[in-house]
C-alpha positions in Angstrom: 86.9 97.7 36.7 84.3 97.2 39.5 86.2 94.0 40.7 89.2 95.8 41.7 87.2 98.8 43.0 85.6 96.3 45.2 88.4 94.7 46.0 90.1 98.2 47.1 87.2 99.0 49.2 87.3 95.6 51.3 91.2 96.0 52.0 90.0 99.4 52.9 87.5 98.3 55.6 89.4 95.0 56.5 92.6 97.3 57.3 90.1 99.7 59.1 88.5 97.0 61.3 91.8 95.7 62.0 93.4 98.9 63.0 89.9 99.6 65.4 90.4 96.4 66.8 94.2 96.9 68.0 92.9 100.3 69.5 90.5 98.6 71.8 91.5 98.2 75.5 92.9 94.5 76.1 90.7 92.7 78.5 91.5 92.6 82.1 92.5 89.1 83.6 89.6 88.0 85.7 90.6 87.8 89.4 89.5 84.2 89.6 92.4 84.1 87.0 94.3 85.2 89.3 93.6 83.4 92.4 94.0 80.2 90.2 97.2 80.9 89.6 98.2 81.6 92.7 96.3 78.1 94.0 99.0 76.5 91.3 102.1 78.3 93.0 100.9 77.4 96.5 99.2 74.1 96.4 102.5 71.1 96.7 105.1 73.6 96.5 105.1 75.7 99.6 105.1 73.7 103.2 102.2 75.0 104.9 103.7 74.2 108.1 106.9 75.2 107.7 108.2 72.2 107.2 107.4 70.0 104.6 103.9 69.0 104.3 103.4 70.5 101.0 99.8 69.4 100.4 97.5 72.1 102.2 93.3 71.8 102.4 92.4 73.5 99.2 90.0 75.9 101.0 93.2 77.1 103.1 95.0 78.0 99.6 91.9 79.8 98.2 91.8 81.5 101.5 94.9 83.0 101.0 94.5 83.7 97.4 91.2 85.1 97.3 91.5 88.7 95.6 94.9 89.1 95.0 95.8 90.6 91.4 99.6 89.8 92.4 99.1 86.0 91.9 102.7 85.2 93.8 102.7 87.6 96.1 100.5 85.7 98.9 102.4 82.7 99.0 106.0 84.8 98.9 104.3 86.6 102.5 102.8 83.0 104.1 106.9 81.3 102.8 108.5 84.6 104.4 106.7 83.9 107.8 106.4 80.5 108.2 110.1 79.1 107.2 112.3 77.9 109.5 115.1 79.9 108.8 113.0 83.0 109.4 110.4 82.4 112.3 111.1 84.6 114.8 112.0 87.9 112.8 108.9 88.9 112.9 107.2 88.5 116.4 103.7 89.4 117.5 104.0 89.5 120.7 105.2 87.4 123.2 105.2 84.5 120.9 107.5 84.5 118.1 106.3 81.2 116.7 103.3 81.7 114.0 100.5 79.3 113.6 99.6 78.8 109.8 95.9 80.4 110.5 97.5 83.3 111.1 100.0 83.7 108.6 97.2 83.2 106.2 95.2 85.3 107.8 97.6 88.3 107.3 98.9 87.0 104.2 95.1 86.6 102.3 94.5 88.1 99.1 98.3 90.1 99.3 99.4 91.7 96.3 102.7 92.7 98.4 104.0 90.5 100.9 107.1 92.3 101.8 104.9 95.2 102.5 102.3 93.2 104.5 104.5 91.7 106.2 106.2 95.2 107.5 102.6 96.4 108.0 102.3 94.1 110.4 105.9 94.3 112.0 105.8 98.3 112.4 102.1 97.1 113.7 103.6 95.5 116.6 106.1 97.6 117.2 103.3 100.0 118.5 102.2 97.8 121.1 99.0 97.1 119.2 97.2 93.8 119.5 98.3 91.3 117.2 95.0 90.8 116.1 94.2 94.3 115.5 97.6 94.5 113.0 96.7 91.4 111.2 92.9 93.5 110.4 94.8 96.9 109.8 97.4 95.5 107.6 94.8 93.8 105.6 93.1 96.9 105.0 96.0 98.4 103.1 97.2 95.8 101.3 
């Protein structure tokens, strides 16, 4: 009789610890998480001169990824900026041509290009430096 008592009681405490478990928060990806896999969607798939030379310094890619929790988002903003078909939407300033610094520069760490990338249009718009939009929009991404 004490076998299946016993028996009872473990299912009992197994089906408790089980249900606690599934109650427990899940654990947050860590951002280095995702920063690596943004490094994986950048690195030899998106030209980083808007071209095709696909192979970028790696400290230029973890530049650009560093803190974003939207691990596609910062490559979508540098491809949106710096392909051919698009240079030129988005001026700052007198030059309509970007240098890749720069698009990384306002494209680091994104977790919305699109809106980054309007930021920084609606920036210039203003009249601000283009310098000064690339900090601002930065800020509130």
């Amino acid at each position: 009789m004490k076998s299946k008592s016993v028996r009872a009681v473990t299912y009992a405490l197994t089906a408790a610890i089980v249900g606690f478990t599934a109650l427990l928060p899940s654990p947050s990806v860590p951002a280095a998480d995702h920063e690596s896999q943004c490094f994986n969607e950048v690195q030899g798939k998106i030209p980083w001169d808007g071209k095709e030379k696909l192979n970028w310094d790696p400290e230029n890619v973890k530049q650009l990824c560093k803190g974003t929790t939207n691990p596609s988002e910062p490559g979508k903003c540098f491809l949106s900026l710096s392909s051919s078909h698009v240079k030129g939407q988005v001026s700052w300033g007198r030059n309509t041509n970007w240098e890749w610094r720069n698009i990384i520069n306002l494209c680091a760490g994104t977790n919305d290009g699109t809106k980054t990338v309007e930021c920084f249009d609606n920036g210039i718009k203003t009249g601000a430096d283009w310098r000064d939009v690339i900090l601002t929009c930065q800020r509130n991404s």
